[in-house]
C-alpha positions as CSV (number, residue, x, y, z in Angstrom):
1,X,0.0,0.0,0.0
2,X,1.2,3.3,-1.0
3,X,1.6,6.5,1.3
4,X,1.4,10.1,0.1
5,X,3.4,12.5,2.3
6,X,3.0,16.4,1.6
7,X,6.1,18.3,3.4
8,X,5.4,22.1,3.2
9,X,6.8,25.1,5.2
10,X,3.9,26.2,8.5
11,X,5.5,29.4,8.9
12,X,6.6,32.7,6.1
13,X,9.6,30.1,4.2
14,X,13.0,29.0,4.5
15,X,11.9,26.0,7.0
16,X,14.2,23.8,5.8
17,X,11.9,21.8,3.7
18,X,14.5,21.0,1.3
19,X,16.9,18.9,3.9
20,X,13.6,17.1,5.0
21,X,12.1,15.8,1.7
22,X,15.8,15.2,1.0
23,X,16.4,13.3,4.5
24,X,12.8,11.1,3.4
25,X,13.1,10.2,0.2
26,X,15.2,7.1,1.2
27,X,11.7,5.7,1.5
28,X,9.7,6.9,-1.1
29,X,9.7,6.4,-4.6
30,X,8.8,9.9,-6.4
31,X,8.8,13.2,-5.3
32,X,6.7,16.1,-7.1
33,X,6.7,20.1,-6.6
34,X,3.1,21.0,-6.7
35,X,3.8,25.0,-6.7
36,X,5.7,28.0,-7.0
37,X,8.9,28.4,-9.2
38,X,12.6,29.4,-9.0
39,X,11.3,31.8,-6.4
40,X,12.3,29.1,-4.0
41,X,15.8,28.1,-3.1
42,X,16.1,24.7,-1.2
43,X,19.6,24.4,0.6
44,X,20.9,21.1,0.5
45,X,24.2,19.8,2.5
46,X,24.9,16.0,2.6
47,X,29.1,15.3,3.4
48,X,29.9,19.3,3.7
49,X,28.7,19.3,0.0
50,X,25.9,22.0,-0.6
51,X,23.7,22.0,-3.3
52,X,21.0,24.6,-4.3
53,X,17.9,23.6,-6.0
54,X,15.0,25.9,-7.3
55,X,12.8,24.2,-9.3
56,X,13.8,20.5,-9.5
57,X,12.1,18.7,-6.5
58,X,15.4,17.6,-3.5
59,X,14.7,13.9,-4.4
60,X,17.1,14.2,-7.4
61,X,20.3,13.4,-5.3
62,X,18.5,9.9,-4.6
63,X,19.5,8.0,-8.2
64,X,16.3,5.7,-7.3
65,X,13.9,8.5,-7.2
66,X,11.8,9.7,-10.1
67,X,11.0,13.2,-9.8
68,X,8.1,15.6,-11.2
69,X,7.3,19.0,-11.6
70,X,3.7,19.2,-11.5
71,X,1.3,21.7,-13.4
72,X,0.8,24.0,-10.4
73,X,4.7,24.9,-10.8
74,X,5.3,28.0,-12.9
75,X,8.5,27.3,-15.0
76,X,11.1,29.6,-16.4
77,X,12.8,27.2,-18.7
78,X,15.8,29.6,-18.3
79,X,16.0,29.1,-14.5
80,X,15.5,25.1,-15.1
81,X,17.7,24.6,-17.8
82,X,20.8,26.0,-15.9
83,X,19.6,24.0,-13.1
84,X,20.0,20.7,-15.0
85,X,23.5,22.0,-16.1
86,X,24.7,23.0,-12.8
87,X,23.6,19.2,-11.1
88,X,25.0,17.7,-14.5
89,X,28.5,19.1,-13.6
90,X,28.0,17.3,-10.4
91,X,27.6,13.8,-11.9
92,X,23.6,14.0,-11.3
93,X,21.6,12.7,-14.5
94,X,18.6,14.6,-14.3
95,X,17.3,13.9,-17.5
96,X,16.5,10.3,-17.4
97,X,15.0,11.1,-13.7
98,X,12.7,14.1,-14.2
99,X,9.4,14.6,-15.9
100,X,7.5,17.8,-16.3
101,X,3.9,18.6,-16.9
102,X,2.7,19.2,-20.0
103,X,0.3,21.7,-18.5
104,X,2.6,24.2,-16.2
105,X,2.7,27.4,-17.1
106,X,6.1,29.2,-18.7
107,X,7.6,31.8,-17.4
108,X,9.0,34.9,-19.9
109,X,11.7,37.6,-19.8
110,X,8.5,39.5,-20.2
111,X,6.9,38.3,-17.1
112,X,10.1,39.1,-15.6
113,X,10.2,42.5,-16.9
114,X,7.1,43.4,-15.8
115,X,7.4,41.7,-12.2
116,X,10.4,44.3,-11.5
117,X,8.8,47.3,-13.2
118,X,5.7,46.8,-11.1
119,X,8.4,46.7,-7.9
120,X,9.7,49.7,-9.0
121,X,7.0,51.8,-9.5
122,X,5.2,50.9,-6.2
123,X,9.0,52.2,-4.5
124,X,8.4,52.4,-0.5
125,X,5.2,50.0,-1.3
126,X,6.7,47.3,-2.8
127,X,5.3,43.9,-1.8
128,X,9.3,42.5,-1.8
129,X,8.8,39.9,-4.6
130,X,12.1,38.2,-5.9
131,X,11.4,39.9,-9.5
132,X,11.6,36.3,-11.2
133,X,8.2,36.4,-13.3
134,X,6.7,34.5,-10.8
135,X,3.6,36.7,-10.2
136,X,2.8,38.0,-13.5
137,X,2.9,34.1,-15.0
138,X,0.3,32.6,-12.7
139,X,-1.4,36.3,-13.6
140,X,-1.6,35.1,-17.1
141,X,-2.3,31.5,-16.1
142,X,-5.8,33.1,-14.6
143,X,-6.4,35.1,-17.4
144,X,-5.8,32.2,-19.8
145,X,-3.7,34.1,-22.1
146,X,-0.5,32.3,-20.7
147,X,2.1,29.9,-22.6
148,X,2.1,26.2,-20.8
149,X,4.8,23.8,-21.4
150,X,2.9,21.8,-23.9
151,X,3.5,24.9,-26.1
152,X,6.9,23.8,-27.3
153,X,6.1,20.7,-28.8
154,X,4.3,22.4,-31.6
155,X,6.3,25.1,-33.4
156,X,3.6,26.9,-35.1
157,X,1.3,27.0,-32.0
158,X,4.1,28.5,-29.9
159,X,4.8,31.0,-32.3
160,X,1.0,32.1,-32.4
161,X,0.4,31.9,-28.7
162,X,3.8,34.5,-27.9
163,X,3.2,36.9,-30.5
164,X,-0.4,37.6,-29.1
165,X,1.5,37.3,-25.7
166,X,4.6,39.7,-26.0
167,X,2.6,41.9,-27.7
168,X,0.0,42.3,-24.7
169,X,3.4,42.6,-22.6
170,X,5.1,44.6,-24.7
171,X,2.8,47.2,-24.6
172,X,2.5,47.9,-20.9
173,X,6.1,47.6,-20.7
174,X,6.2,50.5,-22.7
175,X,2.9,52.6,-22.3
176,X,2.5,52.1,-18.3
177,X,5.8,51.2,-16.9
178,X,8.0,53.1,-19.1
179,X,10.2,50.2,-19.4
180,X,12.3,48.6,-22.0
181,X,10.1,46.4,-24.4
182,X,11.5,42.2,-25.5
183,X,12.1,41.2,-28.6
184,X,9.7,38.9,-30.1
185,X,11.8,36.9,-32.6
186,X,14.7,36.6,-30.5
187,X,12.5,35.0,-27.8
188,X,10.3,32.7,-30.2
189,X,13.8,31.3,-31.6
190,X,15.3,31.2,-27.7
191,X,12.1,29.5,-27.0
192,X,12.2,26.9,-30.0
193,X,16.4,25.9,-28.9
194,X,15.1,25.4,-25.6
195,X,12.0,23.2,-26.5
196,X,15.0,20.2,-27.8
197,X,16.7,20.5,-24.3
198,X,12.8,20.4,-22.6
199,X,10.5,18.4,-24.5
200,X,11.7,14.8,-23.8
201,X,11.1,15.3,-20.6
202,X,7.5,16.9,-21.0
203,X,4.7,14.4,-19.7
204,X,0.9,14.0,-18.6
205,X,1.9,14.2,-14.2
206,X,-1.2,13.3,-13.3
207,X,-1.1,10.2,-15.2
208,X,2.2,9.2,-14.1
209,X,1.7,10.1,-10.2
210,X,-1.7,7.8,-10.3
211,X,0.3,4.7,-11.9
212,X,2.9,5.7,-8.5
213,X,0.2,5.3,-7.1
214,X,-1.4,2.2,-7.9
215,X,1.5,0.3,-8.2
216,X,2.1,0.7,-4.2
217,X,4.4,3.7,-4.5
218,X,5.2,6.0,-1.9
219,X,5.2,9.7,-3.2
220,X,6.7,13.1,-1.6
221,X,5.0,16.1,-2.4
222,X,7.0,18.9,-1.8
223,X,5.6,22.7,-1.2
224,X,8.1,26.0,-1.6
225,X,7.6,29.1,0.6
226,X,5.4,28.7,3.5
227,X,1.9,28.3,4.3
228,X,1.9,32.1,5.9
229,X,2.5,33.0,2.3
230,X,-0.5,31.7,0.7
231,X,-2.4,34.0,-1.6
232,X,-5.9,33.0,-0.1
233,X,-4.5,31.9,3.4
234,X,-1.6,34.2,4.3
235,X,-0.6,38.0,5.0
236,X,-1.9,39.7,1.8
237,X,-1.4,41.5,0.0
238,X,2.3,40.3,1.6
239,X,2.0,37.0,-0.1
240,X,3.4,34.8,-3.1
241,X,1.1,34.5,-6.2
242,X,0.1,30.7,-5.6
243,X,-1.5,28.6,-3.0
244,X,1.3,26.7,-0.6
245,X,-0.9,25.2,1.6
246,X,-1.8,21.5,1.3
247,X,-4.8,21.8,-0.7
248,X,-2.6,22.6,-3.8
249,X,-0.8,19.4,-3.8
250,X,-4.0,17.8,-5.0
251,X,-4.9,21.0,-6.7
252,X,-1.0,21.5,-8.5
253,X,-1.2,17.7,-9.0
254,X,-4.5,16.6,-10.2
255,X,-4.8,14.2,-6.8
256,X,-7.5,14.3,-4.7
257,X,-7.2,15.0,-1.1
258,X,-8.3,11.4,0.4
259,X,-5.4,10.1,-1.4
260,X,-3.2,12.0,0.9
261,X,-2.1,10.4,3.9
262,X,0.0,12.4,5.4
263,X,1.2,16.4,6.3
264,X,4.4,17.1,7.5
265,X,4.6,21.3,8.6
266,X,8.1,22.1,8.9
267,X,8.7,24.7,11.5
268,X,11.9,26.5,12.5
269,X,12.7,26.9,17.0
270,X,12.0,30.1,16.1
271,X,10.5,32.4,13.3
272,X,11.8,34.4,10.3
273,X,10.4,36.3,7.2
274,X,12.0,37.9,4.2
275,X,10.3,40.7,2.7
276,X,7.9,43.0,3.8
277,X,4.5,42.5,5.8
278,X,3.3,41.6,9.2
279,X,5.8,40.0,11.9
280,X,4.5,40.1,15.7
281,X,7.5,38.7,17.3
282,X,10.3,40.1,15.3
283,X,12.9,41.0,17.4
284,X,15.1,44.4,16.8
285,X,17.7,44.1,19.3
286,X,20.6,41.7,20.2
287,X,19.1,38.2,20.3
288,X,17.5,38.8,17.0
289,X,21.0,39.4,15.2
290,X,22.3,36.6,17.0
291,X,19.6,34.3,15.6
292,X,20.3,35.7,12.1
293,X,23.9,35.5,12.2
294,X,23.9,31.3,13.8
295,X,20.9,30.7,11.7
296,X,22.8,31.7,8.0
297,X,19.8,33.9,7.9
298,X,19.9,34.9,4.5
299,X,18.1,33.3,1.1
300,X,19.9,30.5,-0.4
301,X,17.9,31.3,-3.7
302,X,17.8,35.5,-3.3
303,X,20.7,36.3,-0.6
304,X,18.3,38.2,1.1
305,X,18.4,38.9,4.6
306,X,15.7,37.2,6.6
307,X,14.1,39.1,9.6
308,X,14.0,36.8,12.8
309,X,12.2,36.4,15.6
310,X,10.6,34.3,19.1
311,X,8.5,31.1,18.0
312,X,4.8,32.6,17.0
313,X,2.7,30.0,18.4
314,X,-0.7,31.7,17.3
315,X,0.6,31.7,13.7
316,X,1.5,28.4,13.5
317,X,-1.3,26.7,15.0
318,X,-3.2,28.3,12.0
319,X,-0.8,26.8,9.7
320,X,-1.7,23.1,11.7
321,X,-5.4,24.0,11.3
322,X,-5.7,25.1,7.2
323,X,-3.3,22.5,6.1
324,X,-4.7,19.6,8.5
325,X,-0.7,19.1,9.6
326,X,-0.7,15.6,10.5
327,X,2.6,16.1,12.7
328,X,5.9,18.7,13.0
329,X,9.4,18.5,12.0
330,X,11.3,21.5,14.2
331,X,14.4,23.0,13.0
332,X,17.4,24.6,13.8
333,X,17.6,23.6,17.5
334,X,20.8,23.9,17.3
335,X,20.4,28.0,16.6
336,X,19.1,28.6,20.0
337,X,22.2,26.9,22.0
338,X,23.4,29.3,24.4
339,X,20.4,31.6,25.0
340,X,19.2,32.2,28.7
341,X,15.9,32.0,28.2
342,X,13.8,31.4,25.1
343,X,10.2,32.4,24.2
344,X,6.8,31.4,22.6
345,X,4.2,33.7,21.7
346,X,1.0,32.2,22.6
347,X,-1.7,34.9,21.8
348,X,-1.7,38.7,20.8
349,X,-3.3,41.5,22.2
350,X,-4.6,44.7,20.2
351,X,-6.9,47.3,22.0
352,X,-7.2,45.3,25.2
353,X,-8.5,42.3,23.2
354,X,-6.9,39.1,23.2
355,X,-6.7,37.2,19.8
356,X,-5.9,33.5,19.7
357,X,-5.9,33.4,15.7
358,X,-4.0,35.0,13.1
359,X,-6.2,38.3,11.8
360,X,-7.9,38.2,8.5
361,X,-7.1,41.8,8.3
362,X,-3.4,42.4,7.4
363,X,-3.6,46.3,9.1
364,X,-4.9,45.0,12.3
365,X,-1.9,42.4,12.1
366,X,0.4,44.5,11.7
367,X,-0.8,46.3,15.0
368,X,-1.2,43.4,17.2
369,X,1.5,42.8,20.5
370,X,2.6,39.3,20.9
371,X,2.1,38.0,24.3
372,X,4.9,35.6,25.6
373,X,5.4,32.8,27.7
374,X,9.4,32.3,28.4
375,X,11.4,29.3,29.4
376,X,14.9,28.6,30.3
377,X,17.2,28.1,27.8
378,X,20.3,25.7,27.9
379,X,24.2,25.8,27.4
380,X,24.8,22.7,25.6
381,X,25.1,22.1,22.2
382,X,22.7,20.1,20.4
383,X,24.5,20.5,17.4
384,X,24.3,16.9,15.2
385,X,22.2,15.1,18.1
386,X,21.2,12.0,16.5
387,X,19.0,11.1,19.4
388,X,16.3,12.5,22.0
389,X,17.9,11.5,25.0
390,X,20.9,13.7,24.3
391,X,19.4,16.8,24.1
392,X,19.9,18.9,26.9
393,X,16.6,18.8,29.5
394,X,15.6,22.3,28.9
395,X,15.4,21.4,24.9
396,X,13.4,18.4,25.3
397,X,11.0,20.9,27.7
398,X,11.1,23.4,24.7
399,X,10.0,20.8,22.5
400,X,7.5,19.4,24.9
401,X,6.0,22.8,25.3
402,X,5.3,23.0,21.7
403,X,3.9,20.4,21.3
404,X,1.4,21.2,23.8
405,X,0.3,24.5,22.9
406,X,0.5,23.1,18.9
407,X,-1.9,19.7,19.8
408,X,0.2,17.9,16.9
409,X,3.2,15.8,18.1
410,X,6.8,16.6,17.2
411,X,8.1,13.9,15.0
412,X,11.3,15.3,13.7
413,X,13.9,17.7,15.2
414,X,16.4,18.9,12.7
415,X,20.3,20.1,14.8
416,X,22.0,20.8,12.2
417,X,22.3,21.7,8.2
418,X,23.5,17.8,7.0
419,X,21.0,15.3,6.4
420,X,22.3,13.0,9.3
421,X,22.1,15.9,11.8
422,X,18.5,14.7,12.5
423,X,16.5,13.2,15.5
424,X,13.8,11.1,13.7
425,X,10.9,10.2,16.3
426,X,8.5,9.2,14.1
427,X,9.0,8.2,10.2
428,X,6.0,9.3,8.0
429,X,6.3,6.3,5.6
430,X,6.4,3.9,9.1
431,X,3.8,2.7,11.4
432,X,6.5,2.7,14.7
433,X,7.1,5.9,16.5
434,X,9.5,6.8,19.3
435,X,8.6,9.1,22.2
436,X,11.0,11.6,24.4
């Protein structure tokens, strides 16, 4: 019998998602992005070797897995194609190993274009996208006016569908953003050399992740960003363009939701957010540069530099309740070695209210105090702990106390950046469980 496991981010991004899908796919058999694009870099460091992925799903360093990019995934076939260059030079074969929906939307120098023009003109306002497209594609996807990877199989089609495109494009470029304008010809014929590198590996996903799954296959599906950046669900307007909570793997994938058995929310000790928006228990003074600077706080995919913060217990436990997280992986232990004390926020106050949930309204979020709740911290490391009983007792009481308050057990506890730096309670793909 097969098992389905979605791993997605339960706070703003960079989780460490990547490690963990990476760390699990020694028991699955495929593993599938179901959203996003090269907006999101996934760090990956197995025998002090790092690699950076954006697009291609972590299971590709596992020569048994097959790995898919479903049609929820906005592609820039610029972005992918040096991707499967740069893992080429390091003896991966992605080729024979990944598959990509026929249906996913492409991403243009035009979206691009108009993603940083848009950033530019909204100066002090700017939402803090990474400029890649990203937004303006799944834009287009809505509108259905966009290009899809199917596109490149047929010359003449592709050459209809972007003229009618860069045209519409084109002409805000240059009539509302005052921006420089793309060439048509040099992008159908970019387009066309790229659809030789591509097109083998274009496919029907949905087809191909049901025969996974009937043939007993266990399959990962793998979020970017993080559920407090989901365009229904999260801090908007402060939010990516697509949905990262677990309702789009079916969605991205074509699989419906009782096939999924499984939702791993990957949390950090603490909190961080890049970009601009709401961020109750950001911290501005020493502690909060000390978590930057021991946490490598700073985008693996962007470079830049995350804002950090206590553990917001309010805004995760919405994360558990919208993406029905089956169980927790935390991360970064490690980061808080040292501290005196350490804190969770478990509610806010605003106007002598108390709120126990995240605010729909992202003004009255921004103006809500975090309330804390503060425990003692500990001196020793827990740097590469391999098992619970050598974490310090005021890290398993940490731990503990989050899993209270969260009312979803703590499987996973991540101490360190390499995949065997792990403490691994409870397996998703196994029925046996450990306990502290």
């Amino acid at each position: 019998m097969s098992k389905n496991v979605v791993i997605l981010g339960a706070q703003w991004g960079d989780e460490g998602k990547g490690k963990i899908v990476d760390l699990l796919t020694d028991k699955a058999n495929a593993v599938v992005r179901f959203q996003g694009g090269h907006n999101a870099g996934h760090t990956l460091i197995t025998d002090g070797k790092k690699t950076i992925l954006r697009l291609i799903p972590s299971g590709i360093l596992h020569k048994h897995i097959m790995c898919y990019i479903s049609n929820g995934v906005v592609i820039s076939p610029d972005a992918l194609i040096e991707e499967i260059a740069e893992l080429k030079m390091h003896g991966i074969n992605v080729q024979d190993r990944l598959r990509i929906s026929l249906a996913a939307p492409i991403i243009l120098p035009t979206h691009i274009a108009l993603d940083q023009a848009r950033e530019q003109l909204l100066n002090k306002a700017k939402i803090g996208t990474t400029g890649r497209g990203i937004g303006p594609a799944y834009e287009d996807k809505v509108a259905r006016r966009g290009l899809r990877m199917g596109d490149l199989l047929d010359s003449n089609r592709l050459k209809s569908a972007l003229q009618s495109l860069t045209e519409y494009h084109n002409f805000l470029l240059k009539n509302y953003y005052q921006a420089e304008t793309v060439n048509f010809e040099q992008l159908l014929e970019k387009l066309r050399q790229q659809s030789e590198i591509l097109s083998p590996m274009l496919t029907d996903i949905t087809e191909q992740l049901h025969k996974h799954r009937l043939e007993g296959d266990n399959i990962i599906y793998e979020g970017a960003q993080g559920t407090l950046l989901d365009i229904d669900h999260g801090t908007y307007p402060f939010v990516t363009s697509s949905n990262t909570t677990a309702g789009a793997a079916s969605s991205g994938c074509g699989v419906g939701p009782l096939y999924l058995d499984h939702v791993l929310g990957i949390v950090k000790d603490y909190t961080s957010r890049v970009g601009s928006g709401p961020f109750p228990t950001e911290l501005f003074d020493e502690t909060g540069i000390k978590l930057a600077k021991k946490g490598h706080e700073f985008g693996s995919n962007t470079g830049r530099a995350r804002r950090c913060g206590w553990l917001d217990m309010v805004a995760l436990k919405h994360s558990i309740a919208i993406n029905s997280i089956s169980a927790l992986c935390l991360t970064k232990l490690d980061v808080l070695d040292g501290l005196d004390t350490v804190k969770i926020c478990t509610h806010y106050q605003y106007n002598n209210a108390e709120f126990t949930s995240v605010p729909a309204d992202c003004k009255l979020y921004e103006s809500v105090t975090p309330v804390f709740e503060t425990l003692p911290g500990w001196s020793q490391s827990t740097c590469g702990v391999t098992a619970a009983d050598q974490l310090p007792r005021n890290a398993l009481a940490y731990i503990k106390r989050i899993e209270e308050l969260a009312g979803v057990p703590v499987n996973i506890i991540s101490t360190g950046a390499e995949r065997k730096e792990t403490v691994i309670l409870q397996n998703p793909f196994s029925s046996t469980a450990d306990s502290f």
